[in-house]
C-alpha positions in Angstrom: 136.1 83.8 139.3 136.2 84.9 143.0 133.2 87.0 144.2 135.4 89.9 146.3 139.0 90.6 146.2 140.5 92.8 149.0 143.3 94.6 147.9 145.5 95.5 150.8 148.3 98.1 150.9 150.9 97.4 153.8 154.0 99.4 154.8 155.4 98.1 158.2 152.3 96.7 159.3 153.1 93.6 160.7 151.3 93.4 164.4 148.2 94.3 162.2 147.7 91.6 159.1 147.0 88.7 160.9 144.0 90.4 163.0 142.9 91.8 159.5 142.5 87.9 158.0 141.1 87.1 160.8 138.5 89.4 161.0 138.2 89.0 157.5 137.4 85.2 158.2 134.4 86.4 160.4 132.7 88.1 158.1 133.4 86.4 154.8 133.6 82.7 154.1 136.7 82.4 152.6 135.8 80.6 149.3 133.7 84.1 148.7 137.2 86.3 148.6 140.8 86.5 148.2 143.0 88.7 149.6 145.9 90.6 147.6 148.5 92.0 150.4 150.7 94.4 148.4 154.0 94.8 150.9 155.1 98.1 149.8 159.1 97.3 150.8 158.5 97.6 154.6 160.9 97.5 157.3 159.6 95.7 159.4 158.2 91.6 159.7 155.3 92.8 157.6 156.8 90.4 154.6 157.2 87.2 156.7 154.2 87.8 158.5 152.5 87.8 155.0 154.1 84.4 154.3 152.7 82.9 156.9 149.4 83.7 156.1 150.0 82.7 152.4 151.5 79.4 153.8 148.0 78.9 155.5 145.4 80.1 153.7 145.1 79.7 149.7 143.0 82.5 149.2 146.0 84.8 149.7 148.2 86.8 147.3 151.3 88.9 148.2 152.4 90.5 146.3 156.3 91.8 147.3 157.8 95.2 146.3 161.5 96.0 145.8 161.5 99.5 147.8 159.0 101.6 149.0 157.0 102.9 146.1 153.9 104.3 148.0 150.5 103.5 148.9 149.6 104.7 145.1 151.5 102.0 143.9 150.5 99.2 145.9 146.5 100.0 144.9 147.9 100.1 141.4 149.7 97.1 141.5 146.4 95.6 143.4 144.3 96.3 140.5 146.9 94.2 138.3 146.6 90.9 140.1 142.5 91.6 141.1 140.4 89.0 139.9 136.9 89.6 142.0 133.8 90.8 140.5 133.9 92.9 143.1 137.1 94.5 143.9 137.4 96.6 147.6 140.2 98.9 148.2 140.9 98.8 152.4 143.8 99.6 154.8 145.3 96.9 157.0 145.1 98.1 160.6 141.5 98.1 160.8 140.6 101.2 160.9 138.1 100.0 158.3 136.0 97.2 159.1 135.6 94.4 156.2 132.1 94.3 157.6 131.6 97.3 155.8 132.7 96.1 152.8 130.3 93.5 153.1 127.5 96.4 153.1 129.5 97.8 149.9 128.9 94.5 147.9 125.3 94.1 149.3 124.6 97.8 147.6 126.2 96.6 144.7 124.0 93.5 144.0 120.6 95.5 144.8 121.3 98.5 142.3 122.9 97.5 139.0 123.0 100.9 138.0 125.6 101.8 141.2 129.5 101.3 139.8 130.9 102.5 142.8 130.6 102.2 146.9 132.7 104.6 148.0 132.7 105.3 152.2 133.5 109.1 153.5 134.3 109.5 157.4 131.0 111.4 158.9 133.5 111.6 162.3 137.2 112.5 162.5 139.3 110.9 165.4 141.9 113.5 164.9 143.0 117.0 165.7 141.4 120.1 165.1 143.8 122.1 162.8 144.3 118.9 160.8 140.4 118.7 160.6 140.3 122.1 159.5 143.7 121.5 156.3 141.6 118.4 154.9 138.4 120.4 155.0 140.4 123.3 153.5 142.0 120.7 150.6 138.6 119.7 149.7 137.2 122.9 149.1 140.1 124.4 147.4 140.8 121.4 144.6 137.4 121.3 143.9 137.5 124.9 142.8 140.6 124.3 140.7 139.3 121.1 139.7 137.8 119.7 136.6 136.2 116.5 138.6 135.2 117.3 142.1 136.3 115.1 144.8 133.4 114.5 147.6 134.8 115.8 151.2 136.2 113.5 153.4 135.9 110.3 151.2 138.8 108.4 151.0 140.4 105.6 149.0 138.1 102.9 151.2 135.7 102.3 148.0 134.4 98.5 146.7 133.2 98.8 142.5 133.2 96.7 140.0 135.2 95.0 137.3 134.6 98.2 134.6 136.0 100.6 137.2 139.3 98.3 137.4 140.0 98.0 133.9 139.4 101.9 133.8 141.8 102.4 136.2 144.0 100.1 134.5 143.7 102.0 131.6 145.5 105.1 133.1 149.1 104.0 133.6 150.3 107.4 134.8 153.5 107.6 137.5 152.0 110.5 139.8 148.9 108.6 140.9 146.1 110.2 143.3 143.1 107.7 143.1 140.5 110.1 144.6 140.8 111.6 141.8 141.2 109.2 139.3 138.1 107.3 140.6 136.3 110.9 140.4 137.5 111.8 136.4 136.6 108.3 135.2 133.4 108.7 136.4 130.4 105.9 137.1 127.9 105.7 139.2 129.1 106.4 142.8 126.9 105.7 145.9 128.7 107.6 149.4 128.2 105.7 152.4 129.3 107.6 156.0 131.1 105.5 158.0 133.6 106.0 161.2 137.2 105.0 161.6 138.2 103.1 164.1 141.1 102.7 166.4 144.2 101.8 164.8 144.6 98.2 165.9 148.7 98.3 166.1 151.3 100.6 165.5 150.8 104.3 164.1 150.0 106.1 161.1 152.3 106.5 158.3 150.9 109.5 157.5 152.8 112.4 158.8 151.7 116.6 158.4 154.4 116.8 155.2 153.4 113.3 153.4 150.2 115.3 153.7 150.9 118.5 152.5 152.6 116.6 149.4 150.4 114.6 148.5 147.4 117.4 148.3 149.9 118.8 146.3 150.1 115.7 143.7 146.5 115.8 143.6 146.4 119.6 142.6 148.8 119.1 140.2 147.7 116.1 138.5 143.9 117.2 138.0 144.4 120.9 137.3 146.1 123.4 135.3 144.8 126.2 137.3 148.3 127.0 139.3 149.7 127.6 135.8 147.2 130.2 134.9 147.4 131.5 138.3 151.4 132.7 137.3 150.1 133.7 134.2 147.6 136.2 136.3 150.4 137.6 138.8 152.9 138.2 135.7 150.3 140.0 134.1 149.4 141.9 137.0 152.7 143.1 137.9 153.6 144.2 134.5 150.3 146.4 135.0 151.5 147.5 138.4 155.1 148.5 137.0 153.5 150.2 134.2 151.3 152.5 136.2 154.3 153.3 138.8 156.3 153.7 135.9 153.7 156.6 134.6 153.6 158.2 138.1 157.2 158.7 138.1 157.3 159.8 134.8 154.9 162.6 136.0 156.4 163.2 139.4 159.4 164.0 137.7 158.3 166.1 134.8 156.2 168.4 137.5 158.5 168.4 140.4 162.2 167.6 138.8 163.8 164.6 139.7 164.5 163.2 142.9 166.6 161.2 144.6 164.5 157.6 144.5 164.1 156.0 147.9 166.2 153.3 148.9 163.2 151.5 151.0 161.3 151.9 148.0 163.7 150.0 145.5 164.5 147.2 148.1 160.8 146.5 148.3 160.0 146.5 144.6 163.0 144.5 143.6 162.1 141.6 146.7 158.5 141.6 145.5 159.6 141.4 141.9 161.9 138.2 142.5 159.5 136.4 144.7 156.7 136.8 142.2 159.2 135.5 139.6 160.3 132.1 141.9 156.9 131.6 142.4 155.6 131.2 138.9 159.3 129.2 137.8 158.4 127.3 141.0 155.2 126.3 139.7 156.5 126.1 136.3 159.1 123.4 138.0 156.7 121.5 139.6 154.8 120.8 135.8 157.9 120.2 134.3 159.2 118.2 136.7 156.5 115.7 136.7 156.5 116.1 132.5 159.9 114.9 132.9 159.8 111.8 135.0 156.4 110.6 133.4 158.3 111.0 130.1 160.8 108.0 131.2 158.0 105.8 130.9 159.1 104.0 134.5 157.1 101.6 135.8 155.0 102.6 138.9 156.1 99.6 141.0 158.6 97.0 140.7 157.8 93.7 141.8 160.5 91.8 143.7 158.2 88.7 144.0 154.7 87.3 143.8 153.3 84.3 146.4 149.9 83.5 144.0 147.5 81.9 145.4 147.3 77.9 146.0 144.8 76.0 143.9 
C-alpha cells in the first residue's frame, strides 16, 4: 500500500502540473506517494500535460472527466481511486507547498489519536472587502450551523484512511467538504500556514463562484433559512393583524376614510417580496431535493491512466 496519496484537482492548469511533480519530487521520494490528478474537463493542455507525466512517472494517476463537474467532484472522485494510508487533499498551482504536507503526515505518525491535519491561512494575499465576505461566511454558517466550520481553513487537509471511507460513505450530489469533513467529525489538529504565489495562470475563483458556493454550504448543513421564512410569514401575519385592528378602530371613531394610495403601494410591495423570499428559499430546498432525487452520479469519468506497476 502507498504511504501518501496526493489528490489533485485541476481545471485548466497546465503551466502549473509539471512544477507541482516536480516539487513534489523534492520533497518526497517517489516510492513514498502517488499522485491522483483529477482533470476536471479543462480547456486547456492541462490533459496532455498530465499524460506526459503519467508516461514518465508510474506513481501517477489521471484520472479524466467528461465536462466540468467542479472542484467537489474531482476531491470526490480522488477519494475513489486513493489508496495511501495517508491521503492529502492540495491544489495544483502551488499555492500550497507539499512540504507542508510532509509536516501533516509527520503530525500524523506522532499522535495516533489526531484523524485529521487540516491547514487554515493565518495571512490572506487578497483584498480587503473579500477578506471581510469570507470572515463574514464563517461567522454566519457557523451560527446556522449544526457542525461549525473553523475560519479560514480550507479544503488543504492530510487524514487518514477512516476519514476516506467516511467520506465515501456520503455519496450526496451538492458536496461542500469543509463541511463534510466538520459533520463526520474525528480528531482534527489546525495548522496556520500562508499561501503562496500562484505559480501560473489565475484563480478560477471568481466573486459569484464565491457567493454560490457559501450558498451550497448554507444550504446543505442547515435548515435554518427555512425556519427563517417561517419567522417573517409569521410576523407579517402579526403585523397585518394589528394594522388591521387600527383601521378597524380608526374607522369606527372617525368614519371612514379614503385609504392612502402610498400606503397600499407599500404594503402590497412589502407583502410580495416577503412572499418571493420565503418561495425563493423554498426553491432553493426543493430544487436541490429534486436533482439529488435523480440519483446522478457526481462525476463521470471519461478515462482513467492507472498507474504503471
Amino acid at each position: 500500500m502507498t504511504e501518501l496519496t496526493l489528490i489533485v484537482p485541476c481545471y485548466n492548469e497546465a503551466q502549473n502540473v509539471d512544477a507541482f511533480y516536480d516539487r513534489c519530487l523534492q520533497v518526497f521520494e517517489p516510492a513514498e506517494f502517488e499522485v491522483i490528478f483529477v482533470n476536471d474537463g479543462s480547456k486547456d493542455d492541462t490533459y496532455k500535460k498530465l499524460q506526459h507525466l503519467h508516461e514518465e512517472y508510474s506513481n501517477v494517476l489521471v484520472v479524466n472527466f467528461s465536462r466540468n463537474f467542479g472542484k467537489e467532484a474531482a476531491i470526490y472522485a480522488g477519494l475513489h481511486y486513493a489508496t495511501g494510508t495517508y491521503l492529502s487533499i492540495i491544489d495544483a498551482d502551488l499555492q500550497q507547498d507539499p512540504e507542508i504536507v510532509k509536516h501533516m503526515t509527520e503530525i500524523l505518525e506522532k499522535k495516533p489519536d489526531v484523524d485529521v491535519v487540516a491547514a487554515y491561512q493565518k495571512q490572506r494575499h487578497e483584498g480587503k472587502f473579500m477578506a471581510w465576505c469570507k470572515d463574514h461566511f464563517y461567522r454566519f454558517i457557523n451560527r446556522l450551523s449544526e457542525v461549525e466550520l473553523r475560519e479560514n481553513a480550507s479544503d488543504f487537509r492530510t487524514f487518514r484512511r477512516n476519514v476516506q471511507e467516511a467520506l465515501l460513505d456520503m455519496p450526496e450530489y451538492f458536496r461542500f467538504s469543509k463541511g463534510l469533513f466538520s459533520w463526520v467529525g474525528f480528531e482534527t489538529e489546525y495548522i496556520p500556514y500562508v499561501a503562496a504565489e500562484r505559480f501560473a495562470g489565475t484563480t478560477k475563483w471568481s466573486f459569484a463562484k464565491l457567493i454560490k458556493y457559501a450558498m451550497e454550504g448554507v444550504i446543505s448543513f442547515s435548515t435554518m433559512p427555512l425556519q427563517l421564512a417561517t419567522f417573517c410569514g409569521a410576523l407579517v401575519s402579526v403585523f397585518a393583524i394589528v394594522y388591521g385592528i387600527i383601521i378597524i378602530a380608526h374607522t369606527l371613531l372617525t368614519g371612514i376614510d379614503v385609504p392612502g394610495y402610498a400606503t397600499t403601494i407599500v404594503v402590497v410591495l412589502f407583502l410580495g417580496g416577503i412572499q418571493l423570499l420565503v418561495m425563493g428559499i423554498l426553491g432553493e430546498y426543493l430544487a436541490k431535493t429534486y436533482i439529488q432525487g435523480k440519483h446522478r452520479p457526481v462525476y463521470v469519468v471519461k478515462k482513467v491512466l492507472e498507474k504503471k506497476e
